[in-house]
C-alpha positions in Angstrom: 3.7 -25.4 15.4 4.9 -22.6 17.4 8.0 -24.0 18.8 8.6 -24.2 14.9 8.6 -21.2 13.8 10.5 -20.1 16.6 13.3 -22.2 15.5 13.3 -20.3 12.3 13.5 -17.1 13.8 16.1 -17.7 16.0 18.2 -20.2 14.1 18.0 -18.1 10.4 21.0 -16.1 9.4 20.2 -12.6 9.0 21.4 -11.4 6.1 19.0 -12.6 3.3 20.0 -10.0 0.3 19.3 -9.2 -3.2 20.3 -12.1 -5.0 20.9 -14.8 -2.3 21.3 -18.2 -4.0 19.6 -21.7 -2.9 23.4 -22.7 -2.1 23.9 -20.0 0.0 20.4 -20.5 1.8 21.7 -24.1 2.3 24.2 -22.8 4.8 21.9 -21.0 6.9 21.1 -22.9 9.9 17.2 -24.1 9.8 17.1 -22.6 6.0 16.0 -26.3 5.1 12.2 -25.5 7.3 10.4 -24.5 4.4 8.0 -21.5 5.1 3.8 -22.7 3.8 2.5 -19.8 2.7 -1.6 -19.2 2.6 -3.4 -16.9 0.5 -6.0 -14.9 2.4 -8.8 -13.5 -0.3 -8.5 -15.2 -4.2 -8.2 -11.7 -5.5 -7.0 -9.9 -9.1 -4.4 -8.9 -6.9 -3.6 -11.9 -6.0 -3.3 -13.8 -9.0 -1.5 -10.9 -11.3 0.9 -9.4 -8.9 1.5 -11.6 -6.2 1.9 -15.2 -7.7 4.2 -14.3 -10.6 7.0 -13.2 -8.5 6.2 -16.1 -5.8 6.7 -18.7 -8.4 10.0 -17.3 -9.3 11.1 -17.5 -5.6 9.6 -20.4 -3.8 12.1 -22.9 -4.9 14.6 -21.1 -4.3 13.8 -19.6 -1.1 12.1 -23.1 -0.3 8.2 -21.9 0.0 5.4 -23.1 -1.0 1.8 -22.3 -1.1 0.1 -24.2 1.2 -3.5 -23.4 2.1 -6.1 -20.7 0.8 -8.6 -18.8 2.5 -12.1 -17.3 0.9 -15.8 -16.4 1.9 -16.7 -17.1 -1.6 -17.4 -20.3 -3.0 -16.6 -19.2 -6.5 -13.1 -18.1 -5.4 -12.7 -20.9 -3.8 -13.2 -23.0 -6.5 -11.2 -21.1 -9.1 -8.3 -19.7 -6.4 -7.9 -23.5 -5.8 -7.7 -24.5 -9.7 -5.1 -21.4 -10.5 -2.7 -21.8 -7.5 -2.5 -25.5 -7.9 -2.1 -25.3 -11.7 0.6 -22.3 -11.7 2.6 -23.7 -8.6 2.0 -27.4 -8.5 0.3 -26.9 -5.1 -2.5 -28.9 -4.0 -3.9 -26.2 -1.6 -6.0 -26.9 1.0 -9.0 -25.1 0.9 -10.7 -23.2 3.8 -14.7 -21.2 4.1 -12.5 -18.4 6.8 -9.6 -17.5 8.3 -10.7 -19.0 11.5 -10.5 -22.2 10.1 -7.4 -21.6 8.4 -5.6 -20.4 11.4 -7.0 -23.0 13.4 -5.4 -25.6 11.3 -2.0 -24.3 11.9 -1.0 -25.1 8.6 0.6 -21.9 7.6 3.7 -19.4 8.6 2.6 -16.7 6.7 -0.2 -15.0 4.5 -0.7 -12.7 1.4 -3.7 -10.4 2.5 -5.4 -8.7 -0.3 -8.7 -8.7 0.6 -11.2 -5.5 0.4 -9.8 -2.2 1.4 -11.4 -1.5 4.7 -10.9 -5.7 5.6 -6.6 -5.2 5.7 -5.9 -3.8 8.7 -8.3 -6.5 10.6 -7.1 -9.2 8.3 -3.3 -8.2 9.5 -4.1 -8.4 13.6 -6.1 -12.0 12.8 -2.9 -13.0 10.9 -0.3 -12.0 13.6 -2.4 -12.9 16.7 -2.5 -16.6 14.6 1.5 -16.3 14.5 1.9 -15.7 11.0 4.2 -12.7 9.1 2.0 -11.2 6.4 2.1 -9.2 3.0 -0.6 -7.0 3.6 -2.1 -4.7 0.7 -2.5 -1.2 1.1 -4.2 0.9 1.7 -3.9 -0.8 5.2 -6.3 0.8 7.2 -9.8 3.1 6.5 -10.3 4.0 9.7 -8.1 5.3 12.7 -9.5 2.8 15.1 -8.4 -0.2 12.6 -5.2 2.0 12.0 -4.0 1.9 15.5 -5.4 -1.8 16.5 -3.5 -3.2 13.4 0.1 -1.2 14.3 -0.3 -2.5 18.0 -0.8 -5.6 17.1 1.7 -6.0 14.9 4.0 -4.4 16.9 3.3 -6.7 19.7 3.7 -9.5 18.0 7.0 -8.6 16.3 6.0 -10.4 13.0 7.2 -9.5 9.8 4.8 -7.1 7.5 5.8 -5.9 4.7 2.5 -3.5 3.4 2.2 -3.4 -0.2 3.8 -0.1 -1.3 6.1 -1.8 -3.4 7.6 1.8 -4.7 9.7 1.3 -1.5 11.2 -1.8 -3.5 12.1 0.6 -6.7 15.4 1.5 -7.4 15.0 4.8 -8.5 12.6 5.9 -5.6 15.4 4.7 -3.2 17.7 6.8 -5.5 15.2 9.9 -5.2 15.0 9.5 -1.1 18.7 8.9 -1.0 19.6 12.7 -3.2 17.4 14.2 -0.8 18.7 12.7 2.7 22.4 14.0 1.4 20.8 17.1 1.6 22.0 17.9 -1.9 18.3 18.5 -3.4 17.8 21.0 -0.5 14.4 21.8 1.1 11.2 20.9 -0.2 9.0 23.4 -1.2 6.6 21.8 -3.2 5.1 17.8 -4.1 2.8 17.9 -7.3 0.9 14.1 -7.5 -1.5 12.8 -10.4 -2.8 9.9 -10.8 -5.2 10.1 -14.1 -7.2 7.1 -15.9 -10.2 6.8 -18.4 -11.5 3.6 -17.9 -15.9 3.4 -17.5 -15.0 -0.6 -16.2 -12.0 0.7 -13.2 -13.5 -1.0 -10.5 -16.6 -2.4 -12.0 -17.6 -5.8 -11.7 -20.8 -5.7 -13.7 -21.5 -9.9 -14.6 -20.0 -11.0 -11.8 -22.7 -8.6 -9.9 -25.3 -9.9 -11.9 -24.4 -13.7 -10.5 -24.0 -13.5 -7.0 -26.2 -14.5 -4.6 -26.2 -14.0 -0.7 -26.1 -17.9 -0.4 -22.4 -17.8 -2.0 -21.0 -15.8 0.8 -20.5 -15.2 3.8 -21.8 -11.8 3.7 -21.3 -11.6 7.5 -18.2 -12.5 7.9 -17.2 -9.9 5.0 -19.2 -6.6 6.4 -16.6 -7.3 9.9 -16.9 -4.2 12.1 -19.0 -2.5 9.3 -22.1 -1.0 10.4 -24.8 -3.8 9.0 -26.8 -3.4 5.8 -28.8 -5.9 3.8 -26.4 -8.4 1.4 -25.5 -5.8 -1.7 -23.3 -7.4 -4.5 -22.0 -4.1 -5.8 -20.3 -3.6 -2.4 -19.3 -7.2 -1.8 -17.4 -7.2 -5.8 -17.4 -3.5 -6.3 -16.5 -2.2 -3.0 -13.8 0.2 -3.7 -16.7 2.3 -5.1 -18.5 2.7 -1.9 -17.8 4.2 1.7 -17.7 3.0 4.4 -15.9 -0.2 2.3 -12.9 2.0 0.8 -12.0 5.8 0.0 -12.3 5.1 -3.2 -9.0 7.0 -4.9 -7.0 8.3 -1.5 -6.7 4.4 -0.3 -6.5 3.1 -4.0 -4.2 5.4 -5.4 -3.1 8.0 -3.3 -1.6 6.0 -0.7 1.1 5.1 -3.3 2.2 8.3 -3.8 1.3 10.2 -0.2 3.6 7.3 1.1 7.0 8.3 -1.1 6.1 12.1 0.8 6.7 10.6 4.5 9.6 8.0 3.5 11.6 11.3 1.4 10.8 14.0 4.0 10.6 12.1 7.3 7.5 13.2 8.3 4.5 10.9 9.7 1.5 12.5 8.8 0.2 16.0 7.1 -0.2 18.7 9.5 -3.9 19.3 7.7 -6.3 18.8 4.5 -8.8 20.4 2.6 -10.1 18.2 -0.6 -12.6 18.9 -3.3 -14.4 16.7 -5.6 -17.2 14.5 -6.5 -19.0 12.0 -8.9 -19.1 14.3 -12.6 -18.6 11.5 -15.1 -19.8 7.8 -14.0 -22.8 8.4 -12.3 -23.4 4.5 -11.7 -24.6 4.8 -7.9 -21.2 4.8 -6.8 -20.6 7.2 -3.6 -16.6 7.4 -3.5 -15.3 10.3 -5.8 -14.5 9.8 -9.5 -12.4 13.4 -9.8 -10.6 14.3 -6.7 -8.2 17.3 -5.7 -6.6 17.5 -2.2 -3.9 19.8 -1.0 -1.8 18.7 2.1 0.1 20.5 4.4 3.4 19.4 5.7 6.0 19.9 7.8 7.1 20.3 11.5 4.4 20.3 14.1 6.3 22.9 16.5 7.1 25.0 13.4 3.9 26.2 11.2 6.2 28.9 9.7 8.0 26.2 7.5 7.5 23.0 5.5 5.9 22.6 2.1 2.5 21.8 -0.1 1.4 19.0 -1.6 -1.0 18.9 -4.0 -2.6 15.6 -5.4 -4.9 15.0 -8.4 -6.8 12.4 -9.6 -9.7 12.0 -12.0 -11.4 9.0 -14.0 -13.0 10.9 -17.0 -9.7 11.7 -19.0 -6.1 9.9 -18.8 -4.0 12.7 -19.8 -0.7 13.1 -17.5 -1.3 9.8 -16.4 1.2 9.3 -13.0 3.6 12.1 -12.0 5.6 12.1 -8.7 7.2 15.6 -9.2 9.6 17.2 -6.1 10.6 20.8 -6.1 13.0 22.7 -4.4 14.2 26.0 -4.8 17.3 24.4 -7.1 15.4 22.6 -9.6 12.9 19.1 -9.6 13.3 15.2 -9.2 10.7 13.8 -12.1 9.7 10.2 -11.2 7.9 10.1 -14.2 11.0 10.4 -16.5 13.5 9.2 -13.5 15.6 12.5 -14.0 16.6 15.3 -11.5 17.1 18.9 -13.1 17.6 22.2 -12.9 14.2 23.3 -14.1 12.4 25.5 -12.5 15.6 26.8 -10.2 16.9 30.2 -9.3 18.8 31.3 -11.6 21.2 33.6 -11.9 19.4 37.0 -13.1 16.8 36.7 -10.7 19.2 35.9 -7.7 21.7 38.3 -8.4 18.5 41.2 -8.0 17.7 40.3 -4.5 22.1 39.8 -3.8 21.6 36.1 -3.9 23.4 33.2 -5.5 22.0 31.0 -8.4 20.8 27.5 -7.3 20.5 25.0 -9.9 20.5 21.7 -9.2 23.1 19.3 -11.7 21.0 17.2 -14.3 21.2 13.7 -12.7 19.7 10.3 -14.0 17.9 8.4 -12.1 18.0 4.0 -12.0 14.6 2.8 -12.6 11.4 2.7 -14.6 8.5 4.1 -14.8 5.5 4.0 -13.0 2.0 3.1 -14.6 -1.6 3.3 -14.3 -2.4 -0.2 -14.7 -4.0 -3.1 -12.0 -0.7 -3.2 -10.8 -0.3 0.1 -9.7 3.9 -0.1 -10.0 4.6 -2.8 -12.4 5.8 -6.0 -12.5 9.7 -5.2 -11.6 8.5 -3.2 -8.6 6.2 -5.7 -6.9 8.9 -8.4 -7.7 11.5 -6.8 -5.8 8.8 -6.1 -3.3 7.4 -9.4 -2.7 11.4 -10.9 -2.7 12.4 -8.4 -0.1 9.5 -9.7 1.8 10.1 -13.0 1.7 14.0 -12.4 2.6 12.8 -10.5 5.8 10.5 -13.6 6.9 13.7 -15.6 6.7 16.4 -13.2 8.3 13.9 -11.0 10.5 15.0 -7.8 9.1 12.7 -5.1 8.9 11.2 -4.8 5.2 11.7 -2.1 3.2 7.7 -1.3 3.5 7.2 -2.1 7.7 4.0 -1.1 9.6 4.8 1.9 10.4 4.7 2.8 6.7 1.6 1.8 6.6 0.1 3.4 9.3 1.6 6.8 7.9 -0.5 6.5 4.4 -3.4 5.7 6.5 -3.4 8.6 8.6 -3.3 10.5 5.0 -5.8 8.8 3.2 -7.9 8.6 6.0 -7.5 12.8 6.3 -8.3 13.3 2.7 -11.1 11.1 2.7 -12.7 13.2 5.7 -11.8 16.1 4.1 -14.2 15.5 0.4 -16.9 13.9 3.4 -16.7 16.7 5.4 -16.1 19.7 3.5 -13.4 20.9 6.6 -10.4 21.4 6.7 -8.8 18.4 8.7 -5.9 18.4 11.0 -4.2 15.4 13.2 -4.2 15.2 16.8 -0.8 13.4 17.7 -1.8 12.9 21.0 -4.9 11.6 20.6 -3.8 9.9 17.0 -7.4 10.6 15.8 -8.4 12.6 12.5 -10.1 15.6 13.6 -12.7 17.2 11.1 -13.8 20.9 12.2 -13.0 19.7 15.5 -14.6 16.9 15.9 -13.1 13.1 15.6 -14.0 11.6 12.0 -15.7 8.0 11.9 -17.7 7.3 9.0 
């Protein structure tokens, strides 16, 4: 099995594009191997965002879903039942990744498993020699954070994390404007990311149904401290730390990641959030209303660099996403996909201090719009995603959301969350590459 897929990595063209034909792919040396996919955790994620856009592809791209992994019988049992029904699979089922690995049946894995479970998920799947579509937020922790990007990097597998705005036309668009240098500086990033929904998150009948002796309670709590078998955090987990953050690794890590791939910078310099549980007090411990302000820039240079200030709350929806960049010219909206003048220096206020105006030229932007909804970017955006993935496993090429990516919105996410913890403000030691929270290293 491993001599075979090293005869697709060295014998595949690179060169897999946007819009590649199956005629085209039939030219490529070794193009006729088809890559068997498994599916690593029957999630909603799973079956929304990820299968749609792999039926539209597999054929094409000659894949095929092969094999799926769960510790849940009743996932099991219905993953098996969807997948083969909505790609004519006849999947082979497996109780854990150990088994499936051990079968060698599979070249690569969709990983959208619980939050805290994707960075450890990743190293199993590349240590197994499998590429991997890994969810975000990819890790919770920093020792998960740097296990996963050594391991991935030793293995030189393909993972692509599942930022899919780094597959959007017009955030390529946005990153591009400000690379030319024609946007100027960033002074300022305002984020929201605003919902009303009592359910977000909430599994309540499933909860009611599951027993212990369905899972493999376990195998799921991994290098979790132990605790007795609790459904709420096996179904509702993203309420609960240490399982997920809650809203930074949710939904923040969307949006933190667009600030490091526009302004090239890794990590924040430091963090102070505030926040807490006012609204759905339903024994939750993770933040239902959360504000956190970052700072950015160069290490060596506290003097310059910008804010960014990111929102969130579950209690009322107004605003609902907004990605808005200033600079002292004007603002790039990625809620309307426009770049403006507004807010820029103008001229009766420059002229005073012997200055210049600086207003940026009104520009469209290509794309759509981001929503609030379980697929946290739309279909479009996780299409191009998952198809820019699936080129890469085929020509090699980095994808457009690599590790590294991923380790940068966990450094974030993992600041902010020991920031509302905490109560301090947090700052990253580079050296180190630990979260440091009044001084101390930040665990759980």
């Amino acid at each position: 099995m491993a001599s075979r897929r090293e005869f697709i990595i060295k014998s595949a063209m690179a060169g897999a594009v946007a819009g590649i034909s199956a005629k085209s792919y039939a030219r490529i040396i070794g193009s006729n191997d088809r890559v068997r996919v498994g599916c690593v955790g029957f999630s909603d994620r799973f079956r929304s965002s990820h299968v749609p856009p792999f039926k539209a592809l597999m054929k094409e791209m000659n894949f095929e879903m092969v094999a799926l992994s769960d510790i849940w019988n009743r996932r099991r049992e219905e993953g098996k039942a969807f997948i083969d029904k909505q790609l004519g699979s006849d999947v082979k089922v497996f109780n854990n990744n150990d088994d499936l690995y051990a079968s060698k049946m599979v070249d690569a894995v969709f990983i959208s498993t619980a939050d805290f479970q994707h960075a450890l998920h990743t190293i199993e799947a590349v240590k197994a020699g499998c590429d991997s579509y890994s969810e975000k937020p990819l890790a919770e922790t920093m020792e998960d954070n740097r296990a996963v990007l050594k391991a991935v990097r030793d293995s030189k597998k393909i993972v692509q994390i599942g930022s899919q705005r780094r597959s959007g036309a017009n955030y390529h668009a946005a990153n591009d404007f400000i690379k030319s240098g024609k946007f100027g500086p960033i002074v300022m990033v305002e984020l929201m990311w605003n919902v009303n929904q009592p359910g977000r998150w909430r599994r309540p009948e499933l909860v009611k149904n599951l027993k212990e002796s369905d899972v493999d309670w376990k195998r799921y709590l991994m290098n979790r401290p132990f605790e007795a078998f609790d459904p709420r955090k096996y179904l509702e987990y993203r309420l609960f730390w240490p399982y997920s953050s809650g809203i930074p690794g949710q939904w923040m890590s969307h949006q933190i990641d667009t600030v490091h791939w526009f302004s090239g910078l890794p990590h924040p310099r430091s963090v102070v959030a505030n926040g807490g549980i006012y609204q759905w007090k339903d024994g939750r411990t993770n933040a239902d209303t959360l504000t956190v302000v970052f700072d950015y820039g160069p290490a060596n240079d506290p003097k310059s660099g910008f804010q960014v200030q990111f929102t969130s709350r579950f209690s009322n929806a107004a605003g609902d996403t907004k990605e808005l960049y200033y600079s002292n010219g004007g603002m790039i909206n990625l809620d309307t996909n426009e770049i403006s003048a507004t807010g820029g220096l103008r001229e009766r206020e420059a002229g005073a201090m012997g200055l210049k105006a600086n207003l940026l030229q009104p520009l469209k932007l290509e794309g759509i719009k981001v929503e609030t909804d379980a697929n946290t970017g739309g279909d479009s955006l996780t299409f191009n995603h998952i198809k820019n993935w699936m080129e890469c496993v085929r020509s090699r090429k980095e994808p457009n959301a690599p590790i590294e990516a991923g380790y940068q919105h966990s450094i974030a996410t993992i600041m902010s969350n020991a920031a509302y913890r905490t109560g301090e403000k947090v700052t990253f030691d580079s050296k180190r590459q630990e979260v440091l929270a009044g001084g101390k290293v930040f665990k759980y």
